[in-house]
N, C-alpha and C positions, 0 to 999 in steps of 0.2 A: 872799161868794164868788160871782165871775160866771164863767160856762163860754163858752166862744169860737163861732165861726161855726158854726150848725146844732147847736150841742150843747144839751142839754134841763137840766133840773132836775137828772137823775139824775147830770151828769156826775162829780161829787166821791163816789158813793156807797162807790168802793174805797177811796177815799183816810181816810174815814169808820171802812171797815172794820177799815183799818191800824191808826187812830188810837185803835179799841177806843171811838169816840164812838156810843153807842145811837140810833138811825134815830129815835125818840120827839124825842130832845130838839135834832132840825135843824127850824128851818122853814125851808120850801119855799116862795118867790113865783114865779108867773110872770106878768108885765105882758102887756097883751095891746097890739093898735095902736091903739085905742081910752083909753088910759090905766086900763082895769079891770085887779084887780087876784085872782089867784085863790092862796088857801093853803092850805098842805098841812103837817102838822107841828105841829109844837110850838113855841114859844117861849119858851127857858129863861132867864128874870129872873136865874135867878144866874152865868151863862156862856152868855149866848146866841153862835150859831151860824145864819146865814142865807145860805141860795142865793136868788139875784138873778137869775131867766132870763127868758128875752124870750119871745114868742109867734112872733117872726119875727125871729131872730138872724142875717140875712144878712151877707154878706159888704163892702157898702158901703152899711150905713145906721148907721154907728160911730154917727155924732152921734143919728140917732133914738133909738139905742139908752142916749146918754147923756141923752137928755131921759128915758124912761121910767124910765132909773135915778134920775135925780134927784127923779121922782114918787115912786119907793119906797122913798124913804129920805125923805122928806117924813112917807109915810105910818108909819113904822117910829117917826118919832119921836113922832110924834099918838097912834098907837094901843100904841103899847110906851114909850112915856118914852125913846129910845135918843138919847142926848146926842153919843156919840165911836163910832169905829168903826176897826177895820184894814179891809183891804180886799186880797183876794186874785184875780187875775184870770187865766185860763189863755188862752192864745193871745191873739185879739181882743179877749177881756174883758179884757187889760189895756188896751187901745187906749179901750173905754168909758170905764175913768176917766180915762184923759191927756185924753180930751175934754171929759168932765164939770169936770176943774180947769181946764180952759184957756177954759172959758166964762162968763159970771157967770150963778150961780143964787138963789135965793131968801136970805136970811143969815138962816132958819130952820132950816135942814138941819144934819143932826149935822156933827159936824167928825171931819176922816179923822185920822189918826195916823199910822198906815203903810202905804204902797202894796207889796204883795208881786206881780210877774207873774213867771210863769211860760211860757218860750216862746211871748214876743209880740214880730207882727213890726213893728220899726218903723220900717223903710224898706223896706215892703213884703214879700213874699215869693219873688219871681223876681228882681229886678234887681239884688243887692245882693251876691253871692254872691261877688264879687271887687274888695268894694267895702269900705275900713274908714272908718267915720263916724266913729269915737272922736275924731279931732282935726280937725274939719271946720273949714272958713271960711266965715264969708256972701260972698263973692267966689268961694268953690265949686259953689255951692249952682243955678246953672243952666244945670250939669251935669248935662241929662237923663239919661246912661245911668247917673250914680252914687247920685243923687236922687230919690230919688221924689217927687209929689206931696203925700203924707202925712206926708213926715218933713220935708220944707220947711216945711209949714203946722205940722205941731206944735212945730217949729225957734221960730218966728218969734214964737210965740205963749205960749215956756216960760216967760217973765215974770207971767204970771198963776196961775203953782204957788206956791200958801201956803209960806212959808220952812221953817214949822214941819214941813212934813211929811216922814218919813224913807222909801226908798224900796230895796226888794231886787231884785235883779234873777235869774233862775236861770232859763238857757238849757239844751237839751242838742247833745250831741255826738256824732254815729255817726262811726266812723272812713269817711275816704271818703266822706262823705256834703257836708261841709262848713257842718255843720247838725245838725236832727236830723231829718231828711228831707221835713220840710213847712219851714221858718221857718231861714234860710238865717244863717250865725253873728252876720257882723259885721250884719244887720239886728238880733237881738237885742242885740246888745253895743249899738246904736246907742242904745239908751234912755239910757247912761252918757252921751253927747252930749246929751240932750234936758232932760236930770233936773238933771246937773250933779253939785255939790255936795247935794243931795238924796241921791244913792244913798251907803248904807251899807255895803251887802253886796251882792258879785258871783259868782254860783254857777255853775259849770261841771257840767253831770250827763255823765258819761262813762259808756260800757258798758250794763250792764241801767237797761232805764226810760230810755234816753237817748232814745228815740223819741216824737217831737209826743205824742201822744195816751196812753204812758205815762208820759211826766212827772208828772203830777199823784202817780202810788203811788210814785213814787223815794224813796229815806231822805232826800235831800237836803232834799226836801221836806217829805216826811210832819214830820222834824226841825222845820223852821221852822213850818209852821203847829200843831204841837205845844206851841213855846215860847208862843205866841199865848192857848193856849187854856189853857195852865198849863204854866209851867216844871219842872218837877216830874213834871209827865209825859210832857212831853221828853227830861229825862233817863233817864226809866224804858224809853221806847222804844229810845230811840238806845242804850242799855245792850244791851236785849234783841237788837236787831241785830249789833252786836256778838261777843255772846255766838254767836249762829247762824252769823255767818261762821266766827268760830273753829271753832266745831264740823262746820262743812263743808269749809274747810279740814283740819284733820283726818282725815275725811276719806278726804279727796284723798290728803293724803300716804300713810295708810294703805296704798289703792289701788296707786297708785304704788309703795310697795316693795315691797307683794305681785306688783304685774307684775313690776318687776324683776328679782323672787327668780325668778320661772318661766324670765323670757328667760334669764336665764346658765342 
């Protein structure tokens, strides 16, 4: 799991909390700009779980940050045996692996399985906000106010995505907002453009958690990275949610015809 621009190690710590996964059994990397490499945590042989964070997670050094990731998963396989891996990315850290795939690294390195991001932009974050990339054309494409930069060069370059890999995508939605108020819609949707046939699953987060920075604690999520870590405790969750809305619901209702009865 990699956390997006300026975010630290600890970014996934709620999402951790939801998932009922014991703070013991996460390791914690954080690469430095040097290539060192500093850990925190555990590393659990039977179900490992790994944060991937930078030292200097700016806002335009994607590609640096895709080099130092590809050092740490070098390292993960050297010093832990780790052969396959999913890979879960929040905002920018999904932009780290589209660059990491779209570049050639060592054919040492574990092999991904599934790309899961989470509210990342990828036709930027400002310019895109009345823009749908979903059925673009290279005859479009320089069309500076629709295009970014970023989404041309990752456009151009999708050919270098391993077939095998399967890829989710889960944006959110604030009413009004047109987004979820950092990462603007059709930029997110734009991955479906970029991915192809790769993407599996396209997740819309509406209402609570639909906002950038709580997506990561949304059910929608918590669910998916759940099935990840054991199906089974997926469903136990996504049960347990369930379960609470019904009872808050409830409720509500309650509420509601207790006022009722007062107003007449």
């Amino acid at each position: 799991m990699v956390p997006g621009t300026h975010a630290n190690q600890n970014r996934f710590d709620a999402t951790f909390h939801k998932l009922k996964v014991p703070r013991q059994n996460v390791l914690k990397l954080t690469i430095t700009t040097n290539n060192q490499i500093v850990e925190r945590g555990t590393y659990n042989p039977a179900n490992p779980i790994v944060i991937i964070s930078f030292e200097r997670p700016d806002e335009y050094n994607i590609h640096e940050q895709a080099n130092w990731l590809a050092h740490a998963l070098i390292y993960l396989k050297r010093v832990y045996g780790l052969n396959n891996y999913n890979y879960v990315g929040h905002s920018n850290g999904g932009l780290v692996m589209l660059d990491y795939l779209e570049h050639p690294h060592s054919t040492l390195s574990p092999k991904l399985k599934q790309l899961i991001t989470i509210g990342t932009p990828y036709n930027d974050i400002y310019k895109t906000a009345r823009t749908n990339t979903q059925n673009v054309k290279p005859d479009q494409l320089n069309d500076q106010n629709k295009y970014s930069y970023e989404f041309k060069t990752y456009y151009s370059k999708r050919g270098q995505i391993a077939r095998s890999i399967q890829v989710t995508l889960i944006y959110g939605h604030i009413p009004h907002a047109n987004g979820d108020g950092i990462v603007a819609l059709n930029s997110a949707k734009a991955g479906q453009t970029i991915f192809g046939t790769h993407v599996i699953h396209m997740t819309q987060v509406d209402g609570t958690y639909s906002q950038h920075s709580q997506l990561p604690t949304s059910s929608n999520v918590i669910a998916t990275i759940g099935k990840l870590i054991s199906p089974d405790h997926a469903i136990l969750l996504f049960n347990q949610h369930l379960a609470h809305s019904w009872y808050v619901k409830r409720l509500d209702l309650r509420y509601a015809t207790k006022s009722n009865s007062l107003t007449v």
